[in-house]
N, C-alpha and C positions, 0 to 999 in steps of 0.2 A: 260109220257108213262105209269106210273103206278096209282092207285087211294091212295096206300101204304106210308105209310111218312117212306121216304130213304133219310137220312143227308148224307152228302161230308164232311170226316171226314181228314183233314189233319193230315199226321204223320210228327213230328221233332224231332230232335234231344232232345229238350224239353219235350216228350210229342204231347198226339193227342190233336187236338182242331176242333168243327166244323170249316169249311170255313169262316165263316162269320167273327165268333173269330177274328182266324188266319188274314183273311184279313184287318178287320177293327182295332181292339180291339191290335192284336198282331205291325200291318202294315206289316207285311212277314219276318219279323224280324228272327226267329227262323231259323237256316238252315232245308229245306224243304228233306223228304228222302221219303215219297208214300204219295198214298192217298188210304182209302177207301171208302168204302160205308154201312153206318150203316142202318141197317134193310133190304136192299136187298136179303137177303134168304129166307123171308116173303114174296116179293112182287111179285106181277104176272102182266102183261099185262093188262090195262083198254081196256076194249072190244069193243069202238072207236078206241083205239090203232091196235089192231088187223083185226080189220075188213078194217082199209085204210092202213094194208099190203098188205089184197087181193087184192086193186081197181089194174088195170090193168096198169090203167095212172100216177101212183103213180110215 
């Protein structure tokens, strides 16, 4: 949706780790308490993204 690099940042009790970490590296190990999103206050709409919000048949 974005053209911006925004990581899925998992927060634990541990510590944040991206997703992947966490999923692969950790196995979900760590008890899990949010998630965020790294770099999404930079990131804006790809203008593909936007433009087939307007299609009608969407």
């Amino acid at each position: 949706m974005t053209d911006h690099r925004v990581g899925t940042v998992v927060d634990t009790k541990d510590g944040d780790f991206f997703f992947q970490d966490y999923f692969v590296r950790l196995r979900c190990e760590p008890e899990f308490t949010g998630v965020h999103y790294k770099g999404m206050e930079d990131a804006v709409p790809a203008p593909q993204f936007e433009e087939a919000l307007r299609e009608p048949d969407l």
